[in-house]
PAKOL-295328 format. One record per residue: residue in one letter; x negated, y, z negated of N, C-alpha, C, O in turn. Coordinates in steps of 0.001 Angstrom, whole numbers, padded with zeros to 6 digits, always signed. Layout:
aXYZXYZXYZXYZ ...
! end
This chain:
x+020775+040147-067234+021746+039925-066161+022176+041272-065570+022697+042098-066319 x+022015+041507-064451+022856+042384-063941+024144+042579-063858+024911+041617-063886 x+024612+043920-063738+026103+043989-063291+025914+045003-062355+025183+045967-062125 x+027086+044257-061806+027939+045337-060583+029196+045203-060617+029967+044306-060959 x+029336+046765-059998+031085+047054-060022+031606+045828-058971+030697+045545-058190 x+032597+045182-058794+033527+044492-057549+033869+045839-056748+034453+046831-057184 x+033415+045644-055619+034000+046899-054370+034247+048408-055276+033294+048889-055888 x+035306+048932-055285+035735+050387-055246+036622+050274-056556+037281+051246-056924 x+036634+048655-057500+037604+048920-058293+036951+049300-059409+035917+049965-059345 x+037668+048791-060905+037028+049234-061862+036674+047974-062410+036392+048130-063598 x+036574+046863-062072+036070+045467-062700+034022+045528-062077+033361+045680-061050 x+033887+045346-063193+032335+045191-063518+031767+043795-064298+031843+043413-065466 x+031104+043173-062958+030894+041362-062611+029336+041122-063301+028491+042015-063242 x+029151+040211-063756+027586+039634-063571+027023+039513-061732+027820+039338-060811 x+026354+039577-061652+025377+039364-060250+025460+037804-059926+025484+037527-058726 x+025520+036451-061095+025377+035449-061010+026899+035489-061250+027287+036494-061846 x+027702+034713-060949+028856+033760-061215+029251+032226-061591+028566+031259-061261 x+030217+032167-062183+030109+030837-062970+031608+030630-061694+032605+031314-061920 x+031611+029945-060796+032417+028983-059935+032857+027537-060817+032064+026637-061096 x+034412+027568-061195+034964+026783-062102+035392+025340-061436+035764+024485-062239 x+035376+025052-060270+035825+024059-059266+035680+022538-059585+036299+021580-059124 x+034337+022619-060828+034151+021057-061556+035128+021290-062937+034678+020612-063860 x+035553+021562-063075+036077+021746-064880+037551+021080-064404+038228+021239-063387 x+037684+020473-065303+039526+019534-064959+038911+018333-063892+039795+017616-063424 x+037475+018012-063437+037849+016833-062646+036566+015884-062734+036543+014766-063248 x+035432+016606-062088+034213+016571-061880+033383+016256-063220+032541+015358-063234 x+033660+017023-064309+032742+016903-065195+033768+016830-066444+034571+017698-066100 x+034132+016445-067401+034791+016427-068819+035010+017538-069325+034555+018595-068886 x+035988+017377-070653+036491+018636-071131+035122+019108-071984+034920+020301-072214 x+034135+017974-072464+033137+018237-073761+032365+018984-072556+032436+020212-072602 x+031680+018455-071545+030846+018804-070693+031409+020386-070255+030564+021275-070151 x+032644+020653-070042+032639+021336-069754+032806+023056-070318+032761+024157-069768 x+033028+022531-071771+032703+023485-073241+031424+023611-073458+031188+024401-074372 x+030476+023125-072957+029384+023092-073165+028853+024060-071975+028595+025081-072612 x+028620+024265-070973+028649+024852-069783+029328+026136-070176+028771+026956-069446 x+030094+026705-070810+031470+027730-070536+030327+028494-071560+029755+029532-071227 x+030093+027789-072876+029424+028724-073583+028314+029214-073303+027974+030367-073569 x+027613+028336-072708+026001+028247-071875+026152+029623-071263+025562+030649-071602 x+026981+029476-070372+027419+030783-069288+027468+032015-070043+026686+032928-069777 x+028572+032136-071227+028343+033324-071832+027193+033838-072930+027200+034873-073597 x+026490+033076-072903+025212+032913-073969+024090+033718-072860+023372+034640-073248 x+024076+033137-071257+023179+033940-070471+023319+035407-069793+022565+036007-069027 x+024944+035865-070532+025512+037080-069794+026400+036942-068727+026680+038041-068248 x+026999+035914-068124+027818+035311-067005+029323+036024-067702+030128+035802-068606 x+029126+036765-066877+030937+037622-067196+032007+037183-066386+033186+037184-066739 x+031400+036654-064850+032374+036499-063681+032976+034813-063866+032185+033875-063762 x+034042+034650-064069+034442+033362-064384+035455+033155-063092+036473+033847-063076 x+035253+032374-062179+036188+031956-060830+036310+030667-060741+035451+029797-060600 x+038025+030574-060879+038757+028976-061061+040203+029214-059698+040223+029950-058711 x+040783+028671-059996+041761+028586-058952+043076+027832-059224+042835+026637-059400 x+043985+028036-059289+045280+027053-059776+045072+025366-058953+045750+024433-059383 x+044146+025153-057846+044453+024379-057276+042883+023367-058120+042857+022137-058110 x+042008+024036-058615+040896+023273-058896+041060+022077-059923+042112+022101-060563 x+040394+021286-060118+040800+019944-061122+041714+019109-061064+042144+018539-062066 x+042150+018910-059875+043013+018143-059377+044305+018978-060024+045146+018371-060687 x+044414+020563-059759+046189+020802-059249+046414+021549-060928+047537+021298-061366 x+045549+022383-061869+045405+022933-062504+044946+022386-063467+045509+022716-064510 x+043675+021256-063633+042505+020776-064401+041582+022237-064973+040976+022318-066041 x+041628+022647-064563+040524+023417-064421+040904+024956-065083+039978+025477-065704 x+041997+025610-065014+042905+026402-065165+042978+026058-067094+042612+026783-068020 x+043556+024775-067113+044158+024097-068235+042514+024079-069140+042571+024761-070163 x+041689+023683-068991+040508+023234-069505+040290+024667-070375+040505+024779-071582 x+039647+026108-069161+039494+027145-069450+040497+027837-070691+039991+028489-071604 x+041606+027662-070616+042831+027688-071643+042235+027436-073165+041899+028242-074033 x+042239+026244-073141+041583+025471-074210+040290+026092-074921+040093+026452-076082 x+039325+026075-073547+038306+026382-074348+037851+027790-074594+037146+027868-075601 x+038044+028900-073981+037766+030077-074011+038707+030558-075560+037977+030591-076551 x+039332+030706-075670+040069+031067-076901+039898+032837-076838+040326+033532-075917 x+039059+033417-078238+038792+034799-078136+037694+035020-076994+037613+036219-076725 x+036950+034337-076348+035732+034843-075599+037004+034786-074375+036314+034666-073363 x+038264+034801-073962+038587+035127-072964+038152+036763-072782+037705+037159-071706 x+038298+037505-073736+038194+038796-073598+037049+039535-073451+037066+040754-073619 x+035988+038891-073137+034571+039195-072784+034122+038647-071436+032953+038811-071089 x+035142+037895-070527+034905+037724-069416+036089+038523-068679+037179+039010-068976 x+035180+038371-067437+036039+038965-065789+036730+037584-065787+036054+036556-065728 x+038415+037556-065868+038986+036315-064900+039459+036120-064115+040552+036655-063929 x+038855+035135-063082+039617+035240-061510+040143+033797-061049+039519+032736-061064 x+041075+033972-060757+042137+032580-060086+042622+032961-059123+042724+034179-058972 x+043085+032093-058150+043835+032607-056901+045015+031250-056969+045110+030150-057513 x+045657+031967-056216+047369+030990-055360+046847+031035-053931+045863+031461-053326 x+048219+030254-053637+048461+030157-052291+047979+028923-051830+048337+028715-050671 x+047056+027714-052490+046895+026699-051596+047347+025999-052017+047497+026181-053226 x+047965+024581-051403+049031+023554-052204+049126+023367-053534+048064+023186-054131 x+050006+023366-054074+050109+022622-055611+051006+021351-055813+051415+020846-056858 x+051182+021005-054579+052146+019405-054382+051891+019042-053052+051139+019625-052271 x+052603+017986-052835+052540+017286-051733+053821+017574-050955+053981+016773-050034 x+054772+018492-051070+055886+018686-050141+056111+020133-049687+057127+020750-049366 x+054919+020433-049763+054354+021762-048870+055856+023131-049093+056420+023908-048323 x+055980+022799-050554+056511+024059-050926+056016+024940-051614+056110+026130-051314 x+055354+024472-052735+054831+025106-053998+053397+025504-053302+052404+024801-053488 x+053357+026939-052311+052281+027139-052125+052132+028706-050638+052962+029309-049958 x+051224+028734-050721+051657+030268-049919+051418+031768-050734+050626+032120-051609 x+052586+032505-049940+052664+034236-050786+053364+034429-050247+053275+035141-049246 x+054515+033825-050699+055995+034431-050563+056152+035151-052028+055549+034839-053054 x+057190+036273-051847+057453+036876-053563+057902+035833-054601+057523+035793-055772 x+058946+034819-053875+059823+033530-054957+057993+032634-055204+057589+032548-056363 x+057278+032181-054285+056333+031201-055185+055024+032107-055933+054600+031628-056985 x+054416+033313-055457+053885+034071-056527+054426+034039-057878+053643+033642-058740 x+055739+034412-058293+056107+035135-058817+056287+033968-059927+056496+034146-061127 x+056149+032643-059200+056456+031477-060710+055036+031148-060400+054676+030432-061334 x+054015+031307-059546+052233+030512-059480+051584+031529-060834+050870+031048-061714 x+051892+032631-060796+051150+033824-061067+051469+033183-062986+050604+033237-063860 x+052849+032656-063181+053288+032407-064494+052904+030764-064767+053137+030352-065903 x+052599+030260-064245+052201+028945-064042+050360+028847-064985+049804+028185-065861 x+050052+030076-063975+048444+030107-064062+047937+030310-065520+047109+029696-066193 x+049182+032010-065911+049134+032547-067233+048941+031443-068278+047968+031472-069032 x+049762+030574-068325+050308+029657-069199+049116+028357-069558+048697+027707-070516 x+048969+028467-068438+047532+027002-068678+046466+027856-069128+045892+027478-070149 x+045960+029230-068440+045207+029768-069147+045054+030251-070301+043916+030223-070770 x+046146+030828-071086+046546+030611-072635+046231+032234-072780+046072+032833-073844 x+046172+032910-071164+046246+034600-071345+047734+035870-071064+048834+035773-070521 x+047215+036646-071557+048203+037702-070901+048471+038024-069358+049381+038156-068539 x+046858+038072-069525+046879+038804-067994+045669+038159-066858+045323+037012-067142 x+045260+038530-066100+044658+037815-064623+044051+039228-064638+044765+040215-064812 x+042296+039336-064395+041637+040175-064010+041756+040464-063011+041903+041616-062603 x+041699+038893-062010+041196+038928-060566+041840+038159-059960+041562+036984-060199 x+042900+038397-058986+044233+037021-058702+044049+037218-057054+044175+038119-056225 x+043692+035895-057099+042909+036130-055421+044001+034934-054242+044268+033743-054404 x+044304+035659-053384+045179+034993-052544+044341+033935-051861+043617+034490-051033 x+044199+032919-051881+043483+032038-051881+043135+031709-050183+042006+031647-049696 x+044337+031539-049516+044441+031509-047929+045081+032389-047587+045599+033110-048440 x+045228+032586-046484+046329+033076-045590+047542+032047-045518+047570+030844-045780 x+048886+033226-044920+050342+032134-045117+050759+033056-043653+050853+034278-043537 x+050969+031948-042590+051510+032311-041374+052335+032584-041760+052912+033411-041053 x+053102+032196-043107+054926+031966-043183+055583+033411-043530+056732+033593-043127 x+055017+034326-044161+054896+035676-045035+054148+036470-044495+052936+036417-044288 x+055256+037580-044154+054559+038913-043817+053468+039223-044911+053551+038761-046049 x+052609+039903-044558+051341+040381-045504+052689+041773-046970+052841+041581-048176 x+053130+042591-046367+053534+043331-046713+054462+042418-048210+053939+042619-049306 x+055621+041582-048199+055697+040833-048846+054914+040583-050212+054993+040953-051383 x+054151+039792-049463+053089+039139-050389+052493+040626-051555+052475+040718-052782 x+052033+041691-050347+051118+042505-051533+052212+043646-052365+051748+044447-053176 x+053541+043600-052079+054483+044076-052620+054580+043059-054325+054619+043559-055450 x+054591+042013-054078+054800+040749-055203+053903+041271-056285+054086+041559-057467 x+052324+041308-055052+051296+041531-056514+051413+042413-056733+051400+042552-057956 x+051597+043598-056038+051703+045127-056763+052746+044901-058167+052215+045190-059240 x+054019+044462-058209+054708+044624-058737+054050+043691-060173+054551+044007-061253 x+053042+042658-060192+052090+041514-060983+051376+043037-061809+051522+043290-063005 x+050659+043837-060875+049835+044526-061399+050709+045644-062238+050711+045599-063469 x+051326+046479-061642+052283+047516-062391+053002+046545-063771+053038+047105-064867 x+053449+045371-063670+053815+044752-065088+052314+044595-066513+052298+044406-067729 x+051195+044826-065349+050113+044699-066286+049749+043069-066569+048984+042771-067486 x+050332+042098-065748+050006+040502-066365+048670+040193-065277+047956+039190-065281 x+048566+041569-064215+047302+041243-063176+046435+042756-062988+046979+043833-062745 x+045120+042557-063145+044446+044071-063162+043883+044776-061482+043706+045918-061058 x+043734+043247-060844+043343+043532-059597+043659+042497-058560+044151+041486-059062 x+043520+042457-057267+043888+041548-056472+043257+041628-055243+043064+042641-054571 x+042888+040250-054950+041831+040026-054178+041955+038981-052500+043092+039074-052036 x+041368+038432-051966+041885+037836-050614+040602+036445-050613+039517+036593-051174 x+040802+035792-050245+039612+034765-049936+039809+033676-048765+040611+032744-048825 x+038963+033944-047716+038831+032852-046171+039778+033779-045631+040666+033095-045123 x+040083+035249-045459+040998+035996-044487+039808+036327-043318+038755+036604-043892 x+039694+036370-041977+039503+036786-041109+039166+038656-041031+040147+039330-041348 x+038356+039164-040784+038539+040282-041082+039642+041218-040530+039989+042334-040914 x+040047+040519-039619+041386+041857-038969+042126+041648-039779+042324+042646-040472 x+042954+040367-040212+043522+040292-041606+043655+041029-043201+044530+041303-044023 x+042177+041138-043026+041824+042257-044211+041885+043530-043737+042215+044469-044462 x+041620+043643-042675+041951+045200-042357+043491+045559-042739+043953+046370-043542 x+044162+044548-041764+045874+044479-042040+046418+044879-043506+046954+045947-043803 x+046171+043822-044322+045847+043983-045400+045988+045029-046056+046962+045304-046756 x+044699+045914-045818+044482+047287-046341+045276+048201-045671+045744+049048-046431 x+045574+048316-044562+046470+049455-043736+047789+049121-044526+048050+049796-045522 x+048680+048053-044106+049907+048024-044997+049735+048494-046434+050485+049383-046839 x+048462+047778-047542+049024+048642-048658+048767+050144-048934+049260+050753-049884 x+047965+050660-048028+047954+051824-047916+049191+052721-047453+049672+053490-048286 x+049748+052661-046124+050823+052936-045814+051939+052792-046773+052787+053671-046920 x+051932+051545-047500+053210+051961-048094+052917+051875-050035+053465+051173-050885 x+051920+052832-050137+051910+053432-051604+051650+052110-052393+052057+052115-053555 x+050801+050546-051771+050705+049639-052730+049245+049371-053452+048163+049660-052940 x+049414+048827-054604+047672+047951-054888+047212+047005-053779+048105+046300-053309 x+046071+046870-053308+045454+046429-052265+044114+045751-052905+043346+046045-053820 x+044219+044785-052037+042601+043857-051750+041386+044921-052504+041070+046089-052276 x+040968+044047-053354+039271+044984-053984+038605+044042-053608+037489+044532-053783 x+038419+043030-053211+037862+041518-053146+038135+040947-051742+039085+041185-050996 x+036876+039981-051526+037059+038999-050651+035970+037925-051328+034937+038153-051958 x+036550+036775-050984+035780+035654-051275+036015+034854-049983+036965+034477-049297 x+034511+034774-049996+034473+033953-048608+032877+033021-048669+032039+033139-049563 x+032780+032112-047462+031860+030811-047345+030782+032344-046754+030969+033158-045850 x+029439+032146-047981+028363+032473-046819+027068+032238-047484+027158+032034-048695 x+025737+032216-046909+024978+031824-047131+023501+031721-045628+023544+031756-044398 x+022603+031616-046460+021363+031408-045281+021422+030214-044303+020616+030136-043376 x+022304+029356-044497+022898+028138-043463+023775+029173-042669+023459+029446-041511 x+024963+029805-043313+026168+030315-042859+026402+031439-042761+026960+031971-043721 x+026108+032177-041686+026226+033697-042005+026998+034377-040612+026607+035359-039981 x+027851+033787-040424+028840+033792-039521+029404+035272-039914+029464+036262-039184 x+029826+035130-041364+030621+037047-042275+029581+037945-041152+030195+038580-040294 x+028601+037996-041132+027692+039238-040721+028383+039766-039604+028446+040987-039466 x+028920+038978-038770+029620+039943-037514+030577+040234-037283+030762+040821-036217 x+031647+039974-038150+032779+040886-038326+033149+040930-039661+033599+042051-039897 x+033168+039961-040997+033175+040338-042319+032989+041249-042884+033713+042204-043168 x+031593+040924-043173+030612+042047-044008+031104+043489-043430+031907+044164-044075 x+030548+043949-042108+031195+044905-041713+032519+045859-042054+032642+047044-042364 x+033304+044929-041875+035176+045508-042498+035402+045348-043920+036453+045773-044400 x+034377+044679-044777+034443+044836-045767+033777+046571-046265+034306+047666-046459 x+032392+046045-046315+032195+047284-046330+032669+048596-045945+032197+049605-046469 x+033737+048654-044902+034742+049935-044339+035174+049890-045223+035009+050771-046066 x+036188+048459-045481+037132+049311-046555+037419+048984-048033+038470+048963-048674 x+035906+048692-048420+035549+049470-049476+035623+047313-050894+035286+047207-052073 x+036022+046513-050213+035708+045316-050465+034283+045018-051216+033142+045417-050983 x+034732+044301-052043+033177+043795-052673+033090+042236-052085+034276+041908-052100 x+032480+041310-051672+031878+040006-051562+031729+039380-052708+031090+039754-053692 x+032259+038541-052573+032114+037352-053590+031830+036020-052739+032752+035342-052286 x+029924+035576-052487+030481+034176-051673+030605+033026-052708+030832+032994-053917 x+030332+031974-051626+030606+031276-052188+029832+029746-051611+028749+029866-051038 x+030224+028825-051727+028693+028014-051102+027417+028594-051135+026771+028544-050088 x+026966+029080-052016+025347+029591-051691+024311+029040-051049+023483+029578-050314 x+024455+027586-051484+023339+026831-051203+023958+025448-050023+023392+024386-049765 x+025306+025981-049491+025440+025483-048071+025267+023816-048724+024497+022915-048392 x+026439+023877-049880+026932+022314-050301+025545+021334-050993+025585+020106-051062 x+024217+022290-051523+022987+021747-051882+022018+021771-051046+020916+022022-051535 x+022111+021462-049148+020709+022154-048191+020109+023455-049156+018962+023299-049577 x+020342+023869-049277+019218+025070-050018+018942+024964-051358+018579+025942-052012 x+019107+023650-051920+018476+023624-053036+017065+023347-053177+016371+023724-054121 x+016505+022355-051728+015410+021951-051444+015355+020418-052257+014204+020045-052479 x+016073+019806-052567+016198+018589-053269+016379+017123-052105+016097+015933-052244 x+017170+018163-050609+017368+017170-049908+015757+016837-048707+014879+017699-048722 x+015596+015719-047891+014465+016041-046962+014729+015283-045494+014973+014083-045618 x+014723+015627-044572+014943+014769-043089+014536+013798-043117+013321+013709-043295 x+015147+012863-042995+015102+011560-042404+014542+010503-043415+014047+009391-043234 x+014753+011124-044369+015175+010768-045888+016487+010494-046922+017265+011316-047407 x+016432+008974-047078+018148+008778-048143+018105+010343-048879+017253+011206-049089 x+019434+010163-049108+019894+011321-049455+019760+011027-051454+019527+009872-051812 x+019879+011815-052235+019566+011538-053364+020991+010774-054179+022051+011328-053888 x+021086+009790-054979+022332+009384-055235+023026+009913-055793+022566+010156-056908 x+024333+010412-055604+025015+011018-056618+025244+012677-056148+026032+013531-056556 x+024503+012694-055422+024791+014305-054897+026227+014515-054213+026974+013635-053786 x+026434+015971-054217+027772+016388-053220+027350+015976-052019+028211+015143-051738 x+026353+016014-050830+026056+015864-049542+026187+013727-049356+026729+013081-048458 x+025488+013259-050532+025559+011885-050645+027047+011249-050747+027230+010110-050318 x+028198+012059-051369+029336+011648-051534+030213+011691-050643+031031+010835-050305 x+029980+012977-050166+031379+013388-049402+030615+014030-047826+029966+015003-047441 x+031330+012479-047179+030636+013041-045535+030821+013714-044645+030012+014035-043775 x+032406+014146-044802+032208+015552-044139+031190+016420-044093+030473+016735-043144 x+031193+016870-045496+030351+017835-045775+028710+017815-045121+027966+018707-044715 x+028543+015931-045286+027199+015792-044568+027050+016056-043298+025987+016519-042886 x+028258+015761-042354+028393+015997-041235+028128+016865-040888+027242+016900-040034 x+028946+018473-041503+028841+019823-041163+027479+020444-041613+027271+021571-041164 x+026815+020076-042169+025346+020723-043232+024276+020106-042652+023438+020780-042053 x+024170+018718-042760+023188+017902-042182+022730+017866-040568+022707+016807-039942 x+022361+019189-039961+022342+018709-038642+021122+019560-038440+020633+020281-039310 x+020482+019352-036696+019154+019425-036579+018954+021376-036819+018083+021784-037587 x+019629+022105-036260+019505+023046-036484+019676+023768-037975+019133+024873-038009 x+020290+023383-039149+020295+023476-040113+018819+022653-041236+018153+022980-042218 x+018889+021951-040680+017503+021257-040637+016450+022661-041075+016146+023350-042049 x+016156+022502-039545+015053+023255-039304+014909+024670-039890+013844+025148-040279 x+016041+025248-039908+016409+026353-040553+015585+026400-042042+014656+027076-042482 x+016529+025194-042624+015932+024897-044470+014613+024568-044863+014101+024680-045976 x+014019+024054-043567+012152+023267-043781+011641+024792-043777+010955+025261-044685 x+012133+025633-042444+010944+027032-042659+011143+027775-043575+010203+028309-044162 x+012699+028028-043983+012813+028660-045353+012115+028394-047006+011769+029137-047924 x+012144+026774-046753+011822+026225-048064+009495+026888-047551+008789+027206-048508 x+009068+026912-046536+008093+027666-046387+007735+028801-046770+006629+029242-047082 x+008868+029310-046724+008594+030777-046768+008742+030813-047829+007797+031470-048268 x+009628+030384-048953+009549+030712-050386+008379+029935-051273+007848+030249-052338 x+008155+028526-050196+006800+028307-051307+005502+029175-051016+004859+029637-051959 x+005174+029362-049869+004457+030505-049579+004251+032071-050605+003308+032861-050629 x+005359+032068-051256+005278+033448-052148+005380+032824-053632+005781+033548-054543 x+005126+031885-053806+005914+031070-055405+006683+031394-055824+006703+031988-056902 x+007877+031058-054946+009202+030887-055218+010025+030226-055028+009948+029999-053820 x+011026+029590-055506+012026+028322-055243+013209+028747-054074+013524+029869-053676 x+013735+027407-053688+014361+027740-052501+015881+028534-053316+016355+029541-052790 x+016414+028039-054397+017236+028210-055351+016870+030056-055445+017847+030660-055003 x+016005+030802-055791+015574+031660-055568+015643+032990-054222+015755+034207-054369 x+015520+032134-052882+015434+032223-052059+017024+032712-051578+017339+033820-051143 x+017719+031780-051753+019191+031415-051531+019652+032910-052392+019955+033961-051828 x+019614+032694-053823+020840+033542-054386+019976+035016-054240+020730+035975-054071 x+018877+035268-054269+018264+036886-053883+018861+037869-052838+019206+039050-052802 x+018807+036701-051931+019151+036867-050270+020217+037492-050236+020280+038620-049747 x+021332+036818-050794+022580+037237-050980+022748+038051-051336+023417+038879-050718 x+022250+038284-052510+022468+039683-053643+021971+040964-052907+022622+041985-053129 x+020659+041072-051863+020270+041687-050857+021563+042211-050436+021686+043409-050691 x+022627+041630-049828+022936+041910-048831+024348+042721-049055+025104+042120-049818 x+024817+043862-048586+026038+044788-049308+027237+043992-048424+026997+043321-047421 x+028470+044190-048959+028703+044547-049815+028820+043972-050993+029378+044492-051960 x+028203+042663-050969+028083+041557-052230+027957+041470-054023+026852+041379-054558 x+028787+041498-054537+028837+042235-055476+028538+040740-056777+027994+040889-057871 x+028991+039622-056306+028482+038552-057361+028494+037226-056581+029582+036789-056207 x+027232+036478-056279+027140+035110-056344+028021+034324-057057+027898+034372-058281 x+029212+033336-056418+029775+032187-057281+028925+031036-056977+028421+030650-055922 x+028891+030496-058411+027701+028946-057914+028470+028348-059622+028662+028986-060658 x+028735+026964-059295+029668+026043-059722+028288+025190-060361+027366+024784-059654 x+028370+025025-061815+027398+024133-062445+028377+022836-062850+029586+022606-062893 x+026901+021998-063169+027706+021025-064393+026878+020465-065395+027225+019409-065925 x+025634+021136-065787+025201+021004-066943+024413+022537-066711+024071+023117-065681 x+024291+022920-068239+023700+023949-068695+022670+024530-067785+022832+025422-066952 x+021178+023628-068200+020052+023736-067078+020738+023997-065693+019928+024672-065057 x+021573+023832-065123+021759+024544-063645+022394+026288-063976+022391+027045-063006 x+022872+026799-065244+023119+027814-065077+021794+028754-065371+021673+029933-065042 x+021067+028142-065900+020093+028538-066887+018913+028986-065470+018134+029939-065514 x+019079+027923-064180+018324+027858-062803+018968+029140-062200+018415+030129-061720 x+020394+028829-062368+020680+030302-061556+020887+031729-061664+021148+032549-060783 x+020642+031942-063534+020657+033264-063645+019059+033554-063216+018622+034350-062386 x+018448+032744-063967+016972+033376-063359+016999+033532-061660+016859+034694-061280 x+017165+032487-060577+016851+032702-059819+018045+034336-058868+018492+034634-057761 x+018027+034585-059531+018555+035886-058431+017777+037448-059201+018162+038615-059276 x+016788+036869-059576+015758+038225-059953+014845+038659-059164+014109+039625-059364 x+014879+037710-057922+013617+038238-057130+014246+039591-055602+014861+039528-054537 x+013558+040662-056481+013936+041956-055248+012910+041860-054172+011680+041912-054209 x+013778+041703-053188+012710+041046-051678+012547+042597-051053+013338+043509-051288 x+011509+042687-050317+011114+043237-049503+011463+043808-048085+011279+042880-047297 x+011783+044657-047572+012295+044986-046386+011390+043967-045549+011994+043072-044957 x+009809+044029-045430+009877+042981-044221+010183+041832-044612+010472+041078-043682 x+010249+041267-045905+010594+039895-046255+011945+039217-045783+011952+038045-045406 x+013209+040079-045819+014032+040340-045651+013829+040099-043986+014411+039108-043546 x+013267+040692-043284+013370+041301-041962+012632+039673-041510+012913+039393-040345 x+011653+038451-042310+011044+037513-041785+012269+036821-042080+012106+035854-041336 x+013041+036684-042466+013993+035877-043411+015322+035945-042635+016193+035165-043019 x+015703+037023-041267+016256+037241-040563+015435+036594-039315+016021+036462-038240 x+014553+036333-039406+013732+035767-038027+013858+034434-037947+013932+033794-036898 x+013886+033978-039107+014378+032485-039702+015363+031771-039280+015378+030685-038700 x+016503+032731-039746+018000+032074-040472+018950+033184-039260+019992+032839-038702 x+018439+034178-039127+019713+034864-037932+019996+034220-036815+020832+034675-036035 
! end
């Protein structure tokens, strides 16, 4: 397994990521002890959950339980800020709801401290300054080592970084954001301002909700039981002719070299700076076991450069 540093800080990730988003809902507590160890058995250091995953801290609570001493051999990352009720209080980055989310999180997780505490959205409601005053003060107590941003806009992150700079605070090492060979929207203003200022990538959807697994086919039932088969939004936004076409020449181009589209997908990424770890969300073993291997293949500048002829 590879590692890489996250951006400019001192946290050092697996290349593959274990995305926690089924644990507390999707898959069982056995299923999901089973998976956790899998992960650290293949070298998977990067562990990303969220206070909001498993229906509203399933997922948070699970990890608690089952990690015990192997908490201390992983990177851990959770974020705040997106609802935790239905009366649209308990949620944001104000200093008053950090300051009980951040102790909320601790507690189900059964740790001291938060590697990676990632502001999950943006909050029209809260000055930025605020908010990264809260975590500074998270980090200087030592219960948080770093702090991160995820779905900010890049002027946002710039913002971001200028305020905690200006006023002597801990700042953004992280962004987590949607991207992928379907989605690569980051490339024209993301990636960019990340890389300025000094951000590592963490995406997320790799495989664009399963289109890039190569499992799905046009004008073909969809397979039963899948995320794209369940939930139609998602089919809505993924399933369309230009995404289509996109995934048939790609899934070409990787059988063309004997390689899987799974392959194809997480390489690509890892290619691309400032990207520092693939998150990809399993739910049995064999899918982690698919995705550490598949991000070993080092592509080629023109491969790379056909692969932009494709998908840009």
């Amino acid at each position: 397994m590879e590692i890489r540093n996250l951006g400019q800080s001192g946290l050092r990730v697996s290349s593959i990521g274990l995305g926690c988003n089924n644990f507390g809902g999707r898959i069982d507590e056995a299923t999901t002890k089973v998976v956790i160890h899998r992960a650290l058995d293949l070298g998977i250091t990067l562990f990303d959950t969220a206070d909001v995953y498993g229906e509203r801290g399933g997922s948070e609570a699970e990890m608690g339980r089952i990690l015990g001493d192997d908490r201390k051999r992983i990177v851990l990352a959770t974020k705040f800020a997106a609802p935790m009720d239905d009366t649209d209080e308990k949620l944001g980055g104000s200093r008053q709801y950090i300051m009980a989310a951040v102790e909320d999180s601790l507690r189900r997780l059964k740790t001291d401290w938060i590697d990676l505490y990632q502001m999950h959205r943006t909050d029209p409601r809260t000055p930025i300054e605020e908010t990264l005053r809260a975590l500074d003060d998270l980090v200087r107590q030592g219960k948080v080592r770093y702090i991160g941003c995820s779905n900010f806009p890049a002027w946002q992150m710039t913002e971001a970084a200028w305020t905690a700079r200006t006023n002597g605070l801990n700042g953004f090492v992280s962004c987590q954001d949607e991207f992928s060979l379907i989605h690569r929207a980051p490339e024209a203003e993301l990636l960019p301002a990340a890389r300025k200022l000094g951000f590592g990538l963490l995406p997320y959807f790799p495989l664009a909700s399963g289109l890039l697994t190569g499992k799905y086919r046009r004008n073909t039932a969809l397979p039963a039981g899948t995320r794209l088969a369940k939930t139609q939004r998602l089919a809505d936004r993924y399933l369309t002719e230009r995404n289509w076409e996109i995934a048939e020449k790609l899934a070409d181009f990787a059988e063309a070299r004997g390689r899987t589209m799974l392959e194809l997908a997480f390489s690509w990424l890892l290619a691309q700076s400032p990207v520092a770890s693939v998150i990809a969300g399993a739910t049995r073993p064999e899918q982690l076991e698919q995705n550490v291997k598949a991000g070993g293949w080092r592509m080629t500048a023109d491969e790379l450069a056909e692969i932009d002829r494709i998908s840009g």
